[in-house]
C-alpha positions as MATLAB code, in Angstrom:
seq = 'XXXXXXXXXXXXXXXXXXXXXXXXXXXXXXXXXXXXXXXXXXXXXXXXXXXXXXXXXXXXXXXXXXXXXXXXXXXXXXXXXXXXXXXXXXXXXXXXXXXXXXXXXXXXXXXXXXXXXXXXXXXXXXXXXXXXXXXXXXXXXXXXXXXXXXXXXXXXXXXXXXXXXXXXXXXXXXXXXXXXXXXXXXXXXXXXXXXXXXXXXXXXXXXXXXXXXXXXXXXXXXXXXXXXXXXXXXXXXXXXXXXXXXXXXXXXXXXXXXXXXXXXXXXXXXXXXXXXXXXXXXXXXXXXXXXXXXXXXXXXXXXXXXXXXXXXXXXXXXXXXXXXXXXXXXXXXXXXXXXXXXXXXXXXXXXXXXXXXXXXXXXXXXXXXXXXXXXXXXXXXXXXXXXXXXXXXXXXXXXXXXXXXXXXXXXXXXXXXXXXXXXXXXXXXXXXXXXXXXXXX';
ca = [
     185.961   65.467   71.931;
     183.115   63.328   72.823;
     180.222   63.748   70.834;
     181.569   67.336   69.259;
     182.084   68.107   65.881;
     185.864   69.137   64.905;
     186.062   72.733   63.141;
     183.861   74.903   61.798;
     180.984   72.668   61.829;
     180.762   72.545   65.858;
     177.732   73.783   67.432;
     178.652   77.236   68.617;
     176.288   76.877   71.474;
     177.765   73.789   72.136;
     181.449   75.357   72.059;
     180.030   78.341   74.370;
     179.028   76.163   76.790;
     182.125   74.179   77.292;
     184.040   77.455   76.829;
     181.439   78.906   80.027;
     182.551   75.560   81.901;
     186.440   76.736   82.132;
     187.334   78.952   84.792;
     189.073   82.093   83.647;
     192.438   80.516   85.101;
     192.012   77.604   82.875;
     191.263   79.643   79.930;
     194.721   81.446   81.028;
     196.418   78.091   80.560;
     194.612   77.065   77.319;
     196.097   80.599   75.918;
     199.550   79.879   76.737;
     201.840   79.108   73.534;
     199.029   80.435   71.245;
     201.399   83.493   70.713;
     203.483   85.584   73.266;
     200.383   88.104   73.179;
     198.045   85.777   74.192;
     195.569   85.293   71.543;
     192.288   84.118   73.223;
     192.054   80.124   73.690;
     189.844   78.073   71.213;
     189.400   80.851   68.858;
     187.448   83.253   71.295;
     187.221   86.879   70.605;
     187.347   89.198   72.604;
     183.384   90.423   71.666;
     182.171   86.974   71.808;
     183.363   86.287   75.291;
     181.209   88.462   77.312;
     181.803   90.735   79.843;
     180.665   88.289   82.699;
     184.335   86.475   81.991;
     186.415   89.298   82.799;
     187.289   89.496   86.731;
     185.250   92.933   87.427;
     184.976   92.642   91.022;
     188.426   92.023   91.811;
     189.746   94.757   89.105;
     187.318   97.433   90.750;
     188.268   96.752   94.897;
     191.926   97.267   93.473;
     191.281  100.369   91.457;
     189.183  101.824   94.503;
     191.891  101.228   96.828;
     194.768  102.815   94.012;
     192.430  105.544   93.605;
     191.696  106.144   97.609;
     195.245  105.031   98.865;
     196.784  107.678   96.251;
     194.630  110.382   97.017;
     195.452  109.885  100.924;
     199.373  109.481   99.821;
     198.953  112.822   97.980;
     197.812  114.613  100.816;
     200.794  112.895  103.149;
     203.322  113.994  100.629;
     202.022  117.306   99.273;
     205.099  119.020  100.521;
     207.248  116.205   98.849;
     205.448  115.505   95.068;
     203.924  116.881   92.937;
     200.123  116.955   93.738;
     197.514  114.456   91.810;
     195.863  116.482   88.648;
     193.653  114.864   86.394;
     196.548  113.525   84.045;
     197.715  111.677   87.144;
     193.888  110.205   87.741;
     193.990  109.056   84.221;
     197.465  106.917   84.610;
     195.752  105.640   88.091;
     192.679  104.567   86.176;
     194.554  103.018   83.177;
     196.758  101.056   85.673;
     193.542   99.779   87.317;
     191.407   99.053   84.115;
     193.831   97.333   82.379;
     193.688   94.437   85.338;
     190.367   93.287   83.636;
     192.603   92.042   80.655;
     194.692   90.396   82.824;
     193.478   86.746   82.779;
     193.691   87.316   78.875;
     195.924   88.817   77.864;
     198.656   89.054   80.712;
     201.482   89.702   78.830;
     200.239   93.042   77.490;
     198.725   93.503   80.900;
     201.748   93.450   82.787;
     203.715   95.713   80.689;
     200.715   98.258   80.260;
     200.536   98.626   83.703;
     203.960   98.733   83.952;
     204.316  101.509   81.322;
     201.660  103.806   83.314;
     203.302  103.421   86.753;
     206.407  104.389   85.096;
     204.874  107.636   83.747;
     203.155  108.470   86.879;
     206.493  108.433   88.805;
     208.499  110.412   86.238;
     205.871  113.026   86.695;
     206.516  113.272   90.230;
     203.372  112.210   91.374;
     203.181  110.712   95.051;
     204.217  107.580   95.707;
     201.143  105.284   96.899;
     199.448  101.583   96.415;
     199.745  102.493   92.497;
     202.342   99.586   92.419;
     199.673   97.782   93.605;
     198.327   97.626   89.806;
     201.814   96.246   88.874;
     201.526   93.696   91.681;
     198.677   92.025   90.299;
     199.664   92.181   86.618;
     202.740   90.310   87.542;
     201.032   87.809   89.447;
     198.602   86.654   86.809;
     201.745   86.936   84.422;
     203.419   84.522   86.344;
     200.883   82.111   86.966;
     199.775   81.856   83.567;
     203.482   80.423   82.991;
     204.788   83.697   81.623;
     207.301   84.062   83.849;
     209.903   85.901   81.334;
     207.160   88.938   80.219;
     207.160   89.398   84.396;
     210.516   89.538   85.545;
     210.813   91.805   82.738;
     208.187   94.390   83.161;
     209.297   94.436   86.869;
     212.948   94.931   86.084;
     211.886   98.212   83.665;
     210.153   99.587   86.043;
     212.716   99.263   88.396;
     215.362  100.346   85.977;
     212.744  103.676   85.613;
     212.697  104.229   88.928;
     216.284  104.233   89.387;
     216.885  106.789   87.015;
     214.144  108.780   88.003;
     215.380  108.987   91.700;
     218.781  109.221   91.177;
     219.470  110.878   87.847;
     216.617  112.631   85.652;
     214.920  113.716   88.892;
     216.818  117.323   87.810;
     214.542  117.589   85.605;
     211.081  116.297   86.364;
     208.719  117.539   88.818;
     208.714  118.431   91.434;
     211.147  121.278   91.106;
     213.566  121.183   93.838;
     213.291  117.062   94.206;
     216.324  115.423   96.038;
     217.945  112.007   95.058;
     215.980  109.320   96.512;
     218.524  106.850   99.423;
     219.658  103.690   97.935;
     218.453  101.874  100.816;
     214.777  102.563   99.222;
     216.444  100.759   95.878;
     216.961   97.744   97.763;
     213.298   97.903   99.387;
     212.240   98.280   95.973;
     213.941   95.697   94.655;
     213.033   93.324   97.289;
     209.224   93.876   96.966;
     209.153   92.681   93.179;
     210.971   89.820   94.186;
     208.539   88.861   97.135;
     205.824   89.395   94.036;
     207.333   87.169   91.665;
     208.022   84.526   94.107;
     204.471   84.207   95.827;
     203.502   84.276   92.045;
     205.934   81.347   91.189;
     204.211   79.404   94.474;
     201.056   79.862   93.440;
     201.995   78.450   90.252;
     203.699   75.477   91.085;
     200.849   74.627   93.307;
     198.304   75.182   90.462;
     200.550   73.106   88.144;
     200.690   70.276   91.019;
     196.877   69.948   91.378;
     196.801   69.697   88.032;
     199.343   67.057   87.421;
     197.466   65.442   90.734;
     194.073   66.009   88.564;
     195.353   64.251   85.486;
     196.579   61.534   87.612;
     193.785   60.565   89.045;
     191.760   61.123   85.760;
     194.253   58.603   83.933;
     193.825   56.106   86.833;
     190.407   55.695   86.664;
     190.606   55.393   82.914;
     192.849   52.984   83.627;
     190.310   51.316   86.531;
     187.698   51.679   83.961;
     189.429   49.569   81.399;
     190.549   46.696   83.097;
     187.062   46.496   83.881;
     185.442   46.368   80.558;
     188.642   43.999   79.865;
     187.854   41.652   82.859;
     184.112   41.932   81.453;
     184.920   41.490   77.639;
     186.860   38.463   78.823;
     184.090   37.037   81.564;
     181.706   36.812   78.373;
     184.004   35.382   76.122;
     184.467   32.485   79.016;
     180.619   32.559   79.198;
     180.263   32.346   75.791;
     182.369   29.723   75.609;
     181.025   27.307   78.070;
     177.267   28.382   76.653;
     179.106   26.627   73.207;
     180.284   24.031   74.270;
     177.522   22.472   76.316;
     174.773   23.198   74.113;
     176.808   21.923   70.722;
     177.441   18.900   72.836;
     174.287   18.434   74.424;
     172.155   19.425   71.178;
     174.232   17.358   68.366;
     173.477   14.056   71.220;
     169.632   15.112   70.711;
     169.901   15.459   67.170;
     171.025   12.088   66.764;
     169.223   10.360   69.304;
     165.879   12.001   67.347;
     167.074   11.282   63.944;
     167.457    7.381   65.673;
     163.960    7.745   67.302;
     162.119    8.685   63.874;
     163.621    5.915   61.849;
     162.455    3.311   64.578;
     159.203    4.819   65.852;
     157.345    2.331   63.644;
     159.637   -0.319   63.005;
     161.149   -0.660   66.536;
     159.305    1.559   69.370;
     161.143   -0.458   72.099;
     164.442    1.098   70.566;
     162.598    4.797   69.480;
     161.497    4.646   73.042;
     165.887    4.631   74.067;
     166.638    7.535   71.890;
     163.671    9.224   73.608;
     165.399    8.753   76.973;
     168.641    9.378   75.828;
     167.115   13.113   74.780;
     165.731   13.415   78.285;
     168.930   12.431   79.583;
     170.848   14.831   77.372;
     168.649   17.797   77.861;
     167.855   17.657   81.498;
     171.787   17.303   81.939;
     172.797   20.651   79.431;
     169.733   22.406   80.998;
     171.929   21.483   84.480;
     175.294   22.767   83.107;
     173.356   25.913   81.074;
     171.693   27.112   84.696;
     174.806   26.861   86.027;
     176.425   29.190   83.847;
     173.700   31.574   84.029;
     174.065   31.693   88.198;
     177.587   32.669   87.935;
     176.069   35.392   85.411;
     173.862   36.771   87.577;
     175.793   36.525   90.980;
     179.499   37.002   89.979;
     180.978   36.903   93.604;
     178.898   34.176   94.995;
     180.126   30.773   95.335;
     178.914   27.932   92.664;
     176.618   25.586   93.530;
     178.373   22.511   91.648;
     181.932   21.815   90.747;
     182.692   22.907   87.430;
     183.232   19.707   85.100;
     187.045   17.933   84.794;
     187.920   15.069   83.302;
     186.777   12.622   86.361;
     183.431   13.076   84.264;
     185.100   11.458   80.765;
     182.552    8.409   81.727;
     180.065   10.430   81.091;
     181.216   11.927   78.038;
     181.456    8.368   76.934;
     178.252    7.532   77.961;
     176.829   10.362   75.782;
     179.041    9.862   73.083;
     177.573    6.029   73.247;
     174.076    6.835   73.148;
     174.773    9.012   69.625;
     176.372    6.062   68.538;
     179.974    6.789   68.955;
     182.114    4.574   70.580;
     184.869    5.576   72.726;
     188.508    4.422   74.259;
     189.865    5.916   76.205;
     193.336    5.665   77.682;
     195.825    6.938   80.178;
     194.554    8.073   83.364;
     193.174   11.515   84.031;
     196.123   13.500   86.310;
     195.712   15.811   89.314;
     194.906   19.338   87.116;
     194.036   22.617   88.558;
     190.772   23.199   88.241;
     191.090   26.003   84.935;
     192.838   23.316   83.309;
     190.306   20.253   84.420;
     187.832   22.512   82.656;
     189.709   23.395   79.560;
     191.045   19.502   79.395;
     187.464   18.369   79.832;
     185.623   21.018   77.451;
     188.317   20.286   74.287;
     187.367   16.057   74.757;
     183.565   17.484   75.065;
     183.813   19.798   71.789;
     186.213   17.502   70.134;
     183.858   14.554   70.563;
     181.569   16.699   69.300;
     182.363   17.145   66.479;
     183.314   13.806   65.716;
     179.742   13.247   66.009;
     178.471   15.849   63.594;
     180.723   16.126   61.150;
     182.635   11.929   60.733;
     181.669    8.872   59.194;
     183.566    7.350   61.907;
     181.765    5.671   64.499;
     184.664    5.388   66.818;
     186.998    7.725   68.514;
     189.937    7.455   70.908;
     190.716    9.770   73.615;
     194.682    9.249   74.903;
     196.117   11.435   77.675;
     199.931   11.861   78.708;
     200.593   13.858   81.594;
     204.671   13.970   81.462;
     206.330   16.445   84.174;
     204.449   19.897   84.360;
     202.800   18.819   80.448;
     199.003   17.541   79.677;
     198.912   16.383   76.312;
     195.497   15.367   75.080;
     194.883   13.413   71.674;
     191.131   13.128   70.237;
     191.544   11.027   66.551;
     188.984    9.544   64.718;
     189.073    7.587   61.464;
     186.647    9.854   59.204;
     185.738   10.309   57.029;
     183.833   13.829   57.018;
     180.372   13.922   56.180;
     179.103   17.449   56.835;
     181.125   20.410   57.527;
     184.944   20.409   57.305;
     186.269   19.636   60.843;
     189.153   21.302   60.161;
     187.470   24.652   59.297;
     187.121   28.018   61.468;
     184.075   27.404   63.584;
     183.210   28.372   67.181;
     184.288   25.093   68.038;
     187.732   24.823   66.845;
     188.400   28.484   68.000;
     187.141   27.991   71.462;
     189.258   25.487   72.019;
     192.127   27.547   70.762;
     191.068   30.207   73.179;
     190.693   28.404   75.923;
     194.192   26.522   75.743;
     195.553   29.813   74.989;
     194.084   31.201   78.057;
     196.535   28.888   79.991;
     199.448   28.877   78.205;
     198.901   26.237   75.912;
     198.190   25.133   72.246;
     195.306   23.623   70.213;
     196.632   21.586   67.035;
     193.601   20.507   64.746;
     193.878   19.139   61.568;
     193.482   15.680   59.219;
     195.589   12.924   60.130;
     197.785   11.169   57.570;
     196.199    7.768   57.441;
     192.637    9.392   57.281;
     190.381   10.835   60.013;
     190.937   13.910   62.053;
     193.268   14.536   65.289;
     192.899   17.347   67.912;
     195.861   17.509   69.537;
     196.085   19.614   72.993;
     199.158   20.779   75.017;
     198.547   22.365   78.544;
     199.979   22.800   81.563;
     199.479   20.640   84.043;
     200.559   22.832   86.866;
     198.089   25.321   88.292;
     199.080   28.695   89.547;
     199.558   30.548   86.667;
     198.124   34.131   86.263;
     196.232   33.297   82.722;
     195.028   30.294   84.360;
     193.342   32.109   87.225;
     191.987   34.959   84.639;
     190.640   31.978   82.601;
     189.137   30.371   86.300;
     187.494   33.338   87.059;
];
């Protein structure tokens, strides 16, 4: 379906290639259920197909040995049968040709051929590889999956040559013919069945490669999507870390130049701080940012720095400080796994963040609780908000819902009653969880 147009506006170039692609076997199997005649598959006509898709070199070796094994039976049995005319050479030929349908059409097939070997045994001709024509009718009935149209065509002729041997042989040719021994019956009888059931093998070991086929097809669809899953997620985390450094990094700069205009005239000692603190902010996001990009470009090697927890809230502080924003910070950071010493540390990182872009408030209090296998993390300022809602949609809320959601955990964000804003995190504190390893990797 890839790429092709559905109905009559497909390219019919297009369509006769993919229809080229399919072996005659598999165009055997597409036919199946499209009527108990089999109509050809995906609307192919019989003049459209081509005669390089019927099986001529297999039809012709068995209509040369029917033709030469009959004509060697006829001589073998001349005392016996009647002897082979040209109305017997035309049922011989008929029985042959209509093999080159077979792949097609193999109900018809089966019973055509059936049909003619029945008339060239009520006329007494000899018997000879002419069941041979029968044979491979059957065969391709059967392994097309019709298994009914088969067993019946082979139980008519049967039922044929039972009355011709032991019945209406008074009056067919040749004159004079005895009943045939019902011990050939039962030879008879046995070598359809042999048919039919090397037919029914080779089916059920077509039907098992294909189940085997569209097994392993189905896998590696499957392979193939847990892949561009494990990617879509390694560049959300990506993302997310590219976020959250350079909001963090970039809103201290922003500040910290705003701070270093105003003064440049008035107070260069002071312009000449901010202008450090800017070095000190970039140099230290350009750090975290090439860090991120290492694990980018080499997936499977080791890092070459610990990723961030909250041992480094001093330096948030410190940063935070230098953009004017000051601080507390209370409770003492627990023992985390390291996905969750991340997430912990990037929510204070945005959080503070955004305290600094977006509040009046010049202070902020960080408060952790780490209570049995539970991190809980409050952020609260006193506002009030000066640019864009805190409380809206951004990157930065939603990362931080992503992230704690990633482990198992929740993000609440909103205004608090008494004024100002609280981010409110719940985590585990545990590690060994299999989001919190999808979110480490």
């Amino acid at each position: 379906m890839d790429g092709e147009q559905v109905g009559g506006g497909a390219d019919p170039q297009r369509r006769g290639r993919r229809s080229r692609g399919a072996s005659p076997w598999q165009r055997g199997w597409r036919g199946r259920g499209q009527g108990r005649w089999a109509v050809p598959p995906d609307g192919e006509d019989d003049t459209a197909s081509g005669s390089a898709r019927l099986p001529w070199p297999s039809t012709a070796l068995v209509a040369v040995v029917v033709l030469a094994g009959s004509a060697f039976a006829a001589r073998a049995q001349q005392d016996e049968r009647a002897s082979l005319d040209v109305f017997a050479r035309v049922l011989l030929v008929a029985a042959s040709g209509l093999l080159l349908w077979r792949l097609r059409y193999p109900v018809a097939v089966v019973f055509g051929a059936a049909a003619a070997v029945a008339l060239y045994l009520g006329a007494g001709y000899p018997y000879g590889p002419v069941f041979l024509t029968v044979a491979v009718a059957c065969f391709a009935a059967v392994a097309s999956g019709h298994r009914r149209a088969a067993w019946t065509a082979l139980g008519m002729l049967w039922a044929v040559h039972l009355l011709v041997a032991h019945w209406w042989y008074r009056w067919l040719p040749p004159d004079g013919d005895d009943p045939a021994p019902f011990g050939q019956e039962l030879v008879v009888a046995g070598w359809a069945v042999a048919i039919v059931a090397l037919a029914e093998l080779v089916r059920s070991r077509r039907e098992q490669w294909a189940r085997e086929r569209a097994e392993r097809a189905q896998a590696a669809r499957r392979r193939a999507g847990e892949e561009r899953l494990r990617a879509g997620e390694e560049r959300l985390r990506i993302a997310r870390e590219l976020h959250d450094v350079l909001a963090h990094s970039l809103s201290v700069i922003n500040v910290q130049a705003g701070v270093g205009l105003a003064l440049l005239d008035s107070d260069p000692e002071q312009a000449r701080t901010a202008l450090g603190a800017i070095r000190s902010a970039s140099k230290e996001a350009l750090g975290e940012v090439r860090q991120v990009l290492d694990a980018l470009r080499a997936p499977g090697d080791a890092p070459r720095a610990p990723a961030p927890g909250l041992d480094r809230l001093p330096e948030l502080v410190d940063q935070a400080a230098r953009a004017g924003l000051t601080v507390d910070v209370s409770g003492r950071p627990p023992r985390l796994s390291p996905h969750t010493d991340l997430a912990a540390f990037r929510i204070v990182q945005e959080a503070l963040t955004n305290v600094v872009r977006h509040s009046g408030s010049r202070h902020a209090r960080v408060r952790l609780d780490a209570s049995g296998t539970t991190l809980r993390l409050w952020i609260d300022d006193d506002g009030p908000a000066t640019g864009a809602d805190a409380g809206g949609s951004g990157n930065g809320l939603a990362g931080m819902r992503e992230r704690a959601a990633a482990l198992g955990g929740t993000i609440e964000a909103g205004p608090r009653p008494d004024g100002g804003f609280r981010v409110l995190a719940v985590l585990p504190a545990t590690a060994g969880s299999d989001r919190g390893t999808r979110e480490d990797r």
